[in-house]
C-alpha positions as CSV (number, residue, x, y, z in Angstrom):
1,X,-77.5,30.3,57.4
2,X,-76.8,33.9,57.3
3,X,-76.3,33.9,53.4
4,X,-79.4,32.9,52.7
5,X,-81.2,34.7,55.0
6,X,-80.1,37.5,53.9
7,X,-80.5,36.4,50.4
8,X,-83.7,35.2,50.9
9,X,-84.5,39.0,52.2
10,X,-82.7,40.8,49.8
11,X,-82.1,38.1,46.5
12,X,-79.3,38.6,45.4
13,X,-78.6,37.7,41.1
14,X,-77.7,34.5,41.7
15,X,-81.1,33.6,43.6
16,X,-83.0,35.5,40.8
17,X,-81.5,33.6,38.3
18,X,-83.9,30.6,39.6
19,X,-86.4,33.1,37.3
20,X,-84.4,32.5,33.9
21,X,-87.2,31.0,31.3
22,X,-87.2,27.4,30.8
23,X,-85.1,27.2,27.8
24,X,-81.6,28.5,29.4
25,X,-79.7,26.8,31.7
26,X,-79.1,28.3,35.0
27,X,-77.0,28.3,37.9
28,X,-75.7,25.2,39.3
29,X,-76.5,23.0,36.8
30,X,-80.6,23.5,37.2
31,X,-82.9,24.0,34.6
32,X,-86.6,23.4,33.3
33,X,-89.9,22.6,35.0
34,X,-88.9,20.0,37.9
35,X,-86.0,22.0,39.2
36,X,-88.4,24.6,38.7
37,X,-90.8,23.5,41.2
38,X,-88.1,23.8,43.8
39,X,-88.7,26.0,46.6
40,X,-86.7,29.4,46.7
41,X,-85.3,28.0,49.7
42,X,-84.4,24.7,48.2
43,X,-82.6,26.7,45.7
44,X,-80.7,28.6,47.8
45,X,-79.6,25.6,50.1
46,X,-78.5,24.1,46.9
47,X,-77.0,26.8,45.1
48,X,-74.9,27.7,48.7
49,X,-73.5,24.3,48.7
50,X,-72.2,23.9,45.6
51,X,-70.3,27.5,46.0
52,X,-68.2,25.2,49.1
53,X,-68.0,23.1,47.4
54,X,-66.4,24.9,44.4
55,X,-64.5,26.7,46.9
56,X,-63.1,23.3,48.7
57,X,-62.4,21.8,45.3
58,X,-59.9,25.4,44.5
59,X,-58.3,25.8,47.4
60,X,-54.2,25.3,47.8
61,X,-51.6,26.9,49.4
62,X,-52.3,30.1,48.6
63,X,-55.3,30.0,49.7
64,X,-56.7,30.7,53.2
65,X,-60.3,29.9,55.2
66,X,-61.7,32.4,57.6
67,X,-65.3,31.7,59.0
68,X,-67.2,35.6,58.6
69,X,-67.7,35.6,62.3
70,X,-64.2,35.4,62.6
71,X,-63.8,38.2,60.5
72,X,-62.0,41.2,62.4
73,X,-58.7,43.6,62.4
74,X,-56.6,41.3,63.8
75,X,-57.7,38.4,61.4
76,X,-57.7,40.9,58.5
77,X,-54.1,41.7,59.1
78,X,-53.1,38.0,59.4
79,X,-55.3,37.5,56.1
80,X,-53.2,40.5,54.6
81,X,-49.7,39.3,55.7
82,X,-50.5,36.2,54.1
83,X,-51.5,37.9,50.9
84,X,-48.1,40.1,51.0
85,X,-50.2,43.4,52.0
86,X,-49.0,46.4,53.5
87,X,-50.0,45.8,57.2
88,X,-51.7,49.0,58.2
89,X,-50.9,50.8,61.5
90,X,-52.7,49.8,64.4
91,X,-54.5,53.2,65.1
92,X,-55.7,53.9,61.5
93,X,-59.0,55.1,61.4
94,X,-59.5,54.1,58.1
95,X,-58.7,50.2,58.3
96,X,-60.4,50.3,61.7
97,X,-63.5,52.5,60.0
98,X,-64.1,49.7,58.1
99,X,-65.0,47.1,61.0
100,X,-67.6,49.4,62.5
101,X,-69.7,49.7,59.0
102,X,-72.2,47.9,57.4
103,X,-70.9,46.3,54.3
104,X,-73.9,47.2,51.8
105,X,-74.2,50.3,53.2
106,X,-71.5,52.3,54.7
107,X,-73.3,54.7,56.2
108,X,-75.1,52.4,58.2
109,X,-73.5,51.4,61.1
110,X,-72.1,47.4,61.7
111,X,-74.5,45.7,63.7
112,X,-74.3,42.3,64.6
113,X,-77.2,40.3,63.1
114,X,-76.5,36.9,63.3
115,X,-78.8,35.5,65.9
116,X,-81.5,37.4,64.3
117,X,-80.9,35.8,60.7
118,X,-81.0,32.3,62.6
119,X,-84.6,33.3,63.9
120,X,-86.4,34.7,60.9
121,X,-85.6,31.4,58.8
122,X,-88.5,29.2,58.4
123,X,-88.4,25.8,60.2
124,X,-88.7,24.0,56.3
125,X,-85.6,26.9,55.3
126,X,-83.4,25.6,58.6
127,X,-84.0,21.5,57.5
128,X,-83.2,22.8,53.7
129,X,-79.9,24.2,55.0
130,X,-79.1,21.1,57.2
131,X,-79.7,18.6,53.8
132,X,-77.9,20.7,51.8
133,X,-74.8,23.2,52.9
134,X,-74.3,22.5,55.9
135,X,-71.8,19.3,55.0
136,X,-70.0,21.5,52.6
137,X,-69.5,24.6,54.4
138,X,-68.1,21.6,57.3
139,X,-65.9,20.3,55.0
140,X,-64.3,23.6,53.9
141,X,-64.3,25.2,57.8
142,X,-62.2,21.9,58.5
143,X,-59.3,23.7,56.6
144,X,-59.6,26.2,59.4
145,X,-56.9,24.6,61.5
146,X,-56.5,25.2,65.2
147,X,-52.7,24.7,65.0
148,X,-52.7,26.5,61.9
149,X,-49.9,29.6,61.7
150,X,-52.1,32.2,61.9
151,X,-48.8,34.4,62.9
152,X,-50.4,35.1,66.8
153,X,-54.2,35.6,65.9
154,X,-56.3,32.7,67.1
155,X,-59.8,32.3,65.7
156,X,-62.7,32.8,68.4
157,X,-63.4,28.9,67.6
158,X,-60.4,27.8,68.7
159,X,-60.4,29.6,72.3
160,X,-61.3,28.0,75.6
């Protein structure tokens, strides 16, 4: 839901791509004046969905799922060591910097914004998600084992 609330805020390309004329296919295989009618929302539901999917579809051994809210220095060190990345030191203000920053805007400091992006979706924008992405984006977190090795971190989801 956060994606497209904050795509829906700020489009990114691939929501203004909904605006390509008529003629030219777009995105996610829609194109012309009935996909056209679609809601903004509708297209971003849609469009989010098939990025899981995609994702689910590509995914091997190599490859490793990590919800964003599980997204912090420990998990990025696992997510490194399974990459073969230099694990940085545990104090390094650099590695740590980046964990207190906002990502489109560094000097902007991280705030937590989650809650908030659930609330200033429309009701119409919630259902849209539920139809669409929300099965996907299910499907590809159920990669995110609880007795994965994730090499000592434990994801947030998996605690009791």
């Amino acid at each position: 839901m956060e994606v497209i609330a904050s795509n829906l805020d700020k489009p990114g390309d691939w929501i203004k791509s909904v605006l390509v004329p008529f003629g030219h296919k777009i995105l996610f295989g829609v194109s012309g004046p009935n996909d056209r009618q679609m809601s903004i929302e509708e297209y971003a539901a849609r469009g989010l969905a098939r990025f899981y999917e995609s994702a689910h579809r590509h995914l091997d051994e190599r490859s490793h799922v990590l919800d964003y809210g599980d997204l912090n220095a420990d998990a990025a060190r696992v997510l490194g060591r399974h990459f073969g990345l230099r694990e940085p030191a545990s104090d390094d203000p650099d590695f740590l910097r980046v964990f207190s920053e906002y990502s489109k805007n560094p000097r902007k400091g991280f705030e937590p914004d989650r809650e908030r992006k659930h609330r200033e979706l429309t009701g119409s924008a919630h259902q849209l998600i539920e139809r669409f992405a929300l099965q996907p984006y299910d499907r590809l977190l159920s990669l995110l084992m609880p007795d994965a090795d994730y090499q000592g971190y434990t994801s947030p989801r998996f605690q009791s």
